[in-house]
N, C-alpha and C positions, 0 to 999 in steps of 0.2 A: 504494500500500500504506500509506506514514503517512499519508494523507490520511484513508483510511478509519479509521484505528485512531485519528486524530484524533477522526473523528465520535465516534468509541462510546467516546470517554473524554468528550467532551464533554456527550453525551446521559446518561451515568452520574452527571458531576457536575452536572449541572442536579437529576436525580432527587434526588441524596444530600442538596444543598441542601436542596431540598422538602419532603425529609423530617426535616429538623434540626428541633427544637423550639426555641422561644424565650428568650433566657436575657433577656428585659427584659421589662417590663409594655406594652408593646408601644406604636404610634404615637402613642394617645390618651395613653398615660402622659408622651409625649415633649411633648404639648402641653400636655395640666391641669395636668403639674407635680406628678399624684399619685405616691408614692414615688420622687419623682427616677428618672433615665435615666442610671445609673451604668454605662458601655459596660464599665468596668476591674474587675467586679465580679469576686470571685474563686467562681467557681458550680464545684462540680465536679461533674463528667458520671458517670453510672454506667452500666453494662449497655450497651444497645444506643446507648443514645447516645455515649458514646464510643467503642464500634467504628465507628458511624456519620462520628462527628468524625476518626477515625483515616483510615479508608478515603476521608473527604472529600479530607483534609492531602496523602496521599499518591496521590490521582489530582489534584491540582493543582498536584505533582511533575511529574506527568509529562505532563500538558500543556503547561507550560511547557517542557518537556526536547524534545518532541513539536516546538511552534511554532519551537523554535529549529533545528529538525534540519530540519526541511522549508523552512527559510527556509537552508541551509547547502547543500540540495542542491538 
């Protein structure tokens, strides 16, 4: 039973990821060095993006809550 409910937390947060939009200038900007690769940048999220962000935060709760209870039993 947590094994399965493992998988489908899993497979949700792989989705959610995928679906995060980028808060950098992405790989190329990390090499040319066009407008610096500032990770700590203070971007704030609106709309769906932040429910997205939120619903990420809190199924990586519970994966982790998840690995440790099936490693408990």
């Amino acid at each position: 039973m947590l094994n399965a409910l493992l998988m489908i937390v899993s497979a949700l947060l792989i989705i959610l990821t995928l679906l995060q939009g980028g808060k950098s200038d992405g790989i190329s900007g990390a090499f040319t060095g066009n407008g610096g690769l500032n990770l700590f940048a203070n971007v704030k999220e609106r709309g769906s993006e932040k429910v997205i962000s939120n619903v990420t935060l809190v199924l990586g709760v519970i994966y982790f809550i998840l690995v440790i209870a099936i490693h408990l039993v």
